[in-house]
C-alpha positions in Angstrom: 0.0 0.0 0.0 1.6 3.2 -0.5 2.3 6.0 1.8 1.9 9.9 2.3 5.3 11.7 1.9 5.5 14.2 5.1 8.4 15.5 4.0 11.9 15.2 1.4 15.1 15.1 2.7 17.5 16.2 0.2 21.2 15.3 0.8 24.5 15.8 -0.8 25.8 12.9 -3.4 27.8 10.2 -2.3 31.2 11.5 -4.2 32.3 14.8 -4.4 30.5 16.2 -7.7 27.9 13.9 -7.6 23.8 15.4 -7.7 22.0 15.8 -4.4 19.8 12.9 -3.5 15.8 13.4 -2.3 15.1 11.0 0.3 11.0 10.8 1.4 9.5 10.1 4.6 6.2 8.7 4.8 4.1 10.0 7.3 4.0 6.9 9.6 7.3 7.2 9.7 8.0 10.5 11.2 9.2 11.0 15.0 11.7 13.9 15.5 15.1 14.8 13.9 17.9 12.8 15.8 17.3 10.7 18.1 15.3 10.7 21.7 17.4 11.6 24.7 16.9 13.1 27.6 19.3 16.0 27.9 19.6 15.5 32.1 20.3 12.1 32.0 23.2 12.5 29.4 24.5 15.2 31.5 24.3 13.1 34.8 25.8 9.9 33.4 28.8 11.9 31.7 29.4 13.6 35.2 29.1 11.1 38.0 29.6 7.8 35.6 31.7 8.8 32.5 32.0 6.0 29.8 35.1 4.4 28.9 37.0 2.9 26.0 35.9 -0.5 24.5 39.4 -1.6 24.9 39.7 -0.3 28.7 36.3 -1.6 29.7 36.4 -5.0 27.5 40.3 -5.5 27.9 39.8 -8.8 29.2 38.9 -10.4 26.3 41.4 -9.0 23.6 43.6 -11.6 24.7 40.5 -14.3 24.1 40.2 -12.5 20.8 43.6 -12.7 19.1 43.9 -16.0 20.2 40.7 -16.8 18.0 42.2 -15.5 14.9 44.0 -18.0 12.0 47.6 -17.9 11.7 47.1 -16.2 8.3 44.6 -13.9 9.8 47.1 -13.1 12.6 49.5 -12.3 10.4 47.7 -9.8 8.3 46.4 -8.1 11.6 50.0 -7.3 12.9 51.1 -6.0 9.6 48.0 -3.9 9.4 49.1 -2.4 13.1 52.3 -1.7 12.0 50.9 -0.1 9.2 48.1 2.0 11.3 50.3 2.2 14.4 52.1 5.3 12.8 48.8 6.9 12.2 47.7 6.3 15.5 50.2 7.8 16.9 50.3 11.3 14.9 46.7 11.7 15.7 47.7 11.7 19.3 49.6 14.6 19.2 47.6 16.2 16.2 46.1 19.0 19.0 49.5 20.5 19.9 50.6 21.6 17.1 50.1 25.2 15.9 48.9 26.8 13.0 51.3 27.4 9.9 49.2 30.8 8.9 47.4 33.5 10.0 42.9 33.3 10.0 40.7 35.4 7.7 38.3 36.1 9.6 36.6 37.0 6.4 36.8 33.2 5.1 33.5 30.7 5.4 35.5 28.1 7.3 32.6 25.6 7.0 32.4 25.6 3.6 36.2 25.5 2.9 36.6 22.6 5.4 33.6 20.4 4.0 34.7 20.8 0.6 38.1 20.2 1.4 37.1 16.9 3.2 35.1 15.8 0.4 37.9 16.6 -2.3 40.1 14.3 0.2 37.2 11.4 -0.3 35.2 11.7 2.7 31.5 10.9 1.6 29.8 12.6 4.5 31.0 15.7 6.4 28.9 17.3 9.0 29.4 19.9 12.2 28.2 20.0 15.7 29.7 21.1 19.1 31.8 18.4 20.4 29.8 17.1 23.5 32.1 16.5 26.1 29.6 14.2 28.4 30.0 11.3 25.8 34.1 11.8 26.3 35.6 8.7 27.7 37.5 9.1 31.1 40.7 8.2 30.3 40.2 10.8 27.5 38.9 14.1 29.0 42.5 15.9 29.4 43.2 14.8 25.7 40.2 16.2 24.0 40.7 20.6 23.4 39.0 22.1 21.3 34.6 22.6 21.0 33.8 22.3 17.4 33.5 18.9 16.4 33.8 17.6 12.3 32.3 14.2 11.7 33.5 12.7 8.8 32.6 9.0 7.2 34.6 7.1 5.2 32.2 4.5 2.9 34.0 0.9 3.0 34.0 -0.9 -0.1 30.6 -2.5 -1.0 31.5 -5.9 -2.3 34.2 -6.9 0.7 31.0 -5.8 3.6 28.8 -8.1 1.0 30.7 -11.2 1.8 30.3 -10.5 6.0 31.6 -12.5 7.9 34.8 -13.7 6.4 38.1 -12.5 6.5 38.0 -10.8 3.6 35.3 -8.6 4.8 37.5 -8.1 7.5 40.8 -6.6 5.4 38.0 -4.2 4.0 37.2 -3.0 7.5 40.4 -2.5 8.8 42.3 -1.3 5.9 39.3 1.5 5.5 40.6 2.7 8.8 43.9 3.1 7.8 42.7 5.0 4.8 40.6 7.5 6.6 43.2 7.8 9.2 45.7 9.4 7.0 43.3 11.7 5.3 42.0 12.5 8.3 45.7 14.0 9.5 45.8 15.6 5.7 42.4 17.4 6.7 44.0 18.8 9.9 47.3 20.0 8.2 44.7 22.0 5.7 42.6 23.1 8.6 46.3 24.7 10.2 46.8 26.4 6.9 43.5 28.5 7.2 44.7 29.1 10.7 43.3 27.1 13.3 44.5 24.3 15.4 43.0 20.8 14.8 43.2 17.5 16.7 42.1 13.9 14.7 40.3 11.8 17.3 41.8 8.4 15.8 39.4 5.2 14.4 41.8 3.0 16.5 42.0 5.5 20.0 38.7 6.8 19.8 37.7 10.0 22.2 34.1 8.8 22.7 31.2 7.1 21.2 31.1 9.3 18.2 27.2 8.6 16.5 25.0 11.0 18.9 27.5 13.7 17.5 27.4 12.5 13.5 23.4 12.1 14.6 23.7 15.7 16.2 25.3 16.8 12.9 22.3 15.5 10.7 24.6 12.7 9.0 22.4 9.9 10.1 20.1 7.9 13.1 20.8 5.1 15.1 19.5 1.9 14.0 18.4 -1.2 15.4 21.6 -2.9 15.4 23.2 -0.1 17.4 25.2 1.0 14.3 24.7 4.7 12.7 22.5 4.5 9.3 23.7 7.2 7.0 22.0 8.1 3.5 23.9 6.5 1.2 25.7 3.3 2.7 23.9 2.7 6.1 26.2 1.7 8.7 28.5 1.0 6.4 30.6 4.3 7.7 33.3 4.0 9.1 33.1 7.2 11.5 35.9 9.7 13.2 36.0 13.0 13.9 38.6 16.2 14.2 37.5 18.4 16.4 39.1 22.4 15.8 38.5 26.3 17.2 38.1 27.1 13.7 34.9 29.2 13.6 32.4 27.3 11.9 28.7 26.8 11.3 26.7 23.6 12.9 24.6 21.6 11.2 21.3 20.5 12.6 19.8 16.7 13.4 17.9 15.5 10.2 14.3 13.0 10.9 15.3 10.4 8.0 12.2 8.4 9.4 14.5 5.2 10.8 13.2 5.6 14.5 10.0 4.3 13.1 11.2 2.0 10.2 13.6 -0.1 12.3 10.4 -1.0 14.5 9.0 -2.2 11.5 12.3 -3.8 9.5 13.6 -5.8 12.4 15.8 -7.7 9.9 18.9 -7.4 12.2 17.2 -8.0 15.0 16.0 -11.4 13.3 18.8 -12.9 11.6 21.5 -11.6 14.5 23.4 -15.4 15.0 23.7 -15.0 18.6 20.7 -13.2 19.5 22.5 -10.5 21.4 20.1 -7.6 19.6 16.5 -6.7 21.1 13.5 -5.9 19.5 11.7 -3.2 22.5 13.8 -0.2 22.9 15.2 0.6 26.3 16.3 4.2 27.9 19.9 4.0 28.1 21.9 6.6 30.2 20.2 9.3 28.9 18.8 7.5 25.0 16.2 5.7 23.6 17.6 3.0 21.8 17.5 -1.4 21.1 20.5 -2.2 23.6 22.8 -4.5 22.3 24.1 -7.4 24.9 27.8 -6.8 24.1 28.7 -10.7 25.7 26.7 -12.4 23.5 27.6 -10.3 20.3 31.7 -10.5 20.8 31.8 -14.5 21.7 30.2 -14.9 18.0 32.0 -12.0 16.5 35.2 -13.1 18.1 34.9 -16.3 16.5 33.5 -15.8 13.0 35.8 -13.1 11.4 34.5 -10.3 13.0 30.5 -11.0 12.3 28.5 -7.8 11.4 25.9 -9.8 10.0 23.7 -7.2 11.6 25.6 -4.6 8.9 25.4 -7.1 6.5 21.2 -7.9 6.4 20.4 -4.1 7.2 18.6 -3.0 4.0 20.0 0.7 4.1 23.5 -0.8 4.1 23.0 -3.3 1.0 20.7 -1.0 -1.3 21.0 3.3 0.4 18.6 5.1 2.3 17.0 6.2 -1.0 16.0 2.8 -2.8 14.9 1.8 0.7 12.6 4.7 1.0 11.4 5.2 -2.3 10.3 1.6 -1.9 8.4 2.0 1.5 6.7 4.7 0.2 5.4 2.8 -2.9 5.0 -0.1 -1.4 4.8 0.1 2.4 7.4 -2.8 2.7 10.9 -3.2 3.6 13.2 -3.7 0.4 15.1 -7.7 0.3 13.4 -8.6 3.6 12.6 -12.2 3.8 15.2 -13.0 0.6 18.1 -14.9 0.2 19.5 -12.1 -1.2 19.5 -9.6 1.7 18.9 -12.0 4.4 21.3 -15.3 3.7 24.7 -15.4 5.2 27.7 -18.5 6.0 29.0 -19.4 8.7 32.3 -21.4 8.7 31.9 -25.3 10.1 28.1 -24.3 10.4 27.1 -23.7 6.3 24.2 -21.2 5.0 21.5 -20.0 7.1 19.0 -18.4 4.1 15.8 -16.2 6.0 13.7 -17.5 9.1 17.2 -19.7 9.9 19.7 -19.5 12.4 22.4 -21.3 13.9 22.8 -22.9 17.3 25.3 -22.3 20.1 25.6 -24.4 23.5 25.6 -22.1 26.8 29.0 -22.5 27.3 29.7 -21.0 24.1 29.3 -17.5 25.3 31.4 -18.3 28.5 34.1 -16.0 27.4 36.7 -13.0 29.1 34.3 -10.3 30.6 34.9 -6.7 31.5 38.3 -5.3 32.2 41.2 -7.7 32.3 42.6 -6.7 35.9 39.2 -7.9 37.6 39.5 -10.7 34.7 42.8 -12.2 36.4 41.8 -11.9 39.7 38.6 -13.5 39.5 40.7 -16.5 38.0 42.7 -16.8 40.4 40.0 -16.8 42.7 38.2 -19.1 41.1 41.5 -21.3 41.2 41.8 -21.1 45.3 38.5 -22.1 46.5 40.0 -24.9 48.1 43.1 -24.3 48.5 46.6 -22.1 48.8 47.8 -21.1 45.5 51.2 -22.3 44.6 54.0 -20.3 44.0 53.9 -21.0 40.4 50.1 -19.7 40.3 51.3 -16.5 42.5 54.1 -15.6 40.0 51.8 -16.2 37.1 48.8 -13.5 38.7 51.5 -11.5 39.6 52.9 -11.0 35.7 49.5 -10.8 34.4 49.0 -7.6 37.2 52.0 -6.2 35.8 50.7 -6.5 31.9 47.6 -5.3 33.0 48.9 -2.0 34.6 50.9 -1.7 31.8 47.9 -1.7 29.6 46.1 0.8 31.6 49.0 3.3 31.7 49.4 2.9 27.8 45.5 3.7 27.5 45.2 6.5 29.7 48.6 8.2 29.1 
């Protein structure tokens, strides 16, 4: 049955010099630009329980993680390291250095930065006040200046089509390292306008950046806890540089996907290890479908990295466009309930096609939780119910402490 248009969202084109896009949003499908919060609850949360890093809070199962990986798949990760690590590590310092010219104040710094980020190859460039209650604690002496640039990188369509595999993977990860160097080419522009600019890094993040790309009208959160953005989904990968150069922010767009992921559901469905929720929940501060992180790394850890979530979401696969024109038309979700959109391999398991899904034992998400200090100790503890530990058991906790503080002093600076 077709739909009422309430209103057309017209958007910039994917690559630079590509036509604008017009995106409608039936009726039943409007909410409010963004995303629901509720602005005291952010603010409370970020002051008396900051978040922190995925690889401070979750240390405890890197080590799980790696030791998951193939030999060859090993092998490629640490060359990819030493190939990011660099990167990394300029974008740490990026904030202290100084501009190499004097500011026009005459100059319309948003439009020179956005084209020069799209001339660079970002697909989607937006601007908002860098909000500091989402900064991570072991970040909130790093992060200096207010404005905040969010800027998405698209990875390449074919690689995310054959999620999970490690192929997919060497798509994911070498995007990063792609964006990361423009990103530090983007700041040494900004510097030359006048203006100091700091690259919050893919692989050191400063905070969860998607309220901010939401805030800058780049996108809204979906169902599977991953930003949708108008012309690959959440297939984005997302960073930000945040600057004092004056500029002008943008404002939070209603695409209509607060409504429309109610009705998809398609991640939420075909997620292997069910660790995605159908009812929205209030989450410090946001309405949004929690993810159960346990459940989602012990299959992700396991299966090349997963994202079947990314994979099945029809705004990833087709664009927010196709998707939309379709709903409108039709009043149905584009590929849902195909093979097409829907089917996806697991290795040692074989093909699960719509309405399929595979099985894992309860002990099969019995893996490393939370941060790997509490991880070691709870081991040990475990170990000594009975019993006095051993010398060779008290040397053993005693190294692990040691790699753990080193860790923590590495993340925090």
């Amino acid at each position: 049955m077709a739909k009422k248009i309430h209103h057309i969202v017209r958007r910039p084109g994917k690559n630079n010099g590509d036509p604008d896009i017009e995106i409608p949003v039936a009726e039943d499908l409007v909410t409010q630009p963004g995303n629901p919060t509720r602005d005291v609850d952010v603010s409370f949360y970020g002051r008396e329980h900051p978040l922190e890093a995925h690889f401070v809070e979750n240390s405890a199962d890197r080590e799980w993680l790696w030791s998951q990986y193939t030999p060859e798949f090993s092998k490629w990760r640490i060359d990819h390291e030493k190939r990011d690590g660099p990167l990394v590590d300029a974008a740490a310092v990026s904030g202290d250095i100084n501009p190499t010219m004097e500011a026009d104040p005459d100059l319309d710094h948003t439009d020179l930065i956005r084209q020069k980020a799209r001339d660079l190859g970002f697909h989607e460039v937006g601007f908002t006040r860098y909000d500091r209650r989402y900064t991570y604690a072991s970040k909130k002496r790093w992060v200096k200046f207010p404005h905040a640039i969010c800027l998405a990188y698209e990875q390449g369509y074919e690689g995310t089509q054959k999620i999970p595999s490690e192929e997919a993977e060497h798509v994911h990860f070498g995007t990063y390292a792609i964006e990361g160097q423009i990103a530090l080419d983007l700041a040494a522009y900004i510097r030359t306008i006048g203006y100091q600019a700091q690259v919050h890094s893919h692989s050191d993040s400063s905070a969860p950046y998607i309220p901010m790309f939401v805030a800058a009208g780049l996108g809204q959160l979906g169902a599977n806890g991953q930003l949708l953005m108008p012309h690959f989904g959440s297939r984005g990968r997302l960073m930000i540089i945040t600057t004092d150069a004056p500029v002008q922010y943008d404002d939070p767009i209603d695409y209509g996907f607060n409504r429309f992921c109610e009705i998809c559901q398609i991640c939420v469905n075909r997620c292997p290890s069910n660790a995605l929720v159908r009812d929205k929940v209030w989450w410090r501060g946001a309405l949004k479908n929690k993810v159960n992180y346990g459940r989602c790394r012990a299959v992700m850890g396991r299966y090349d990295g997963c994202s079947i979530c990314m994979k099945v979401c029809p705004v990833q696969k087709f664009g927010m466009k196709p998707v939309m024109d379709h709903y409108v038309k039709t009043g149905q979700v584009l590929g849902k309930g195909t093979d097409d959109l829907e089917g996806f391999d697991l290795k040692g398991k074989g093909y699960f096609g719509p309405g399929q899904k595979p099985h894992f034992p309860k002990d099969f998400f019995e893996i490393p939780r939370g941060r790997f200090e509490n991880w070691i100790f709870e081991q040990l503890k475990n170990q000594l119910v009975d019993r006095d530990p051993t010398p060779q058991e008290l040397r053993r906790f005693g190294n692990k402490v040691r790699e753990a503080l080193k860790v923590k002093r590495e993340t925090t600076g």
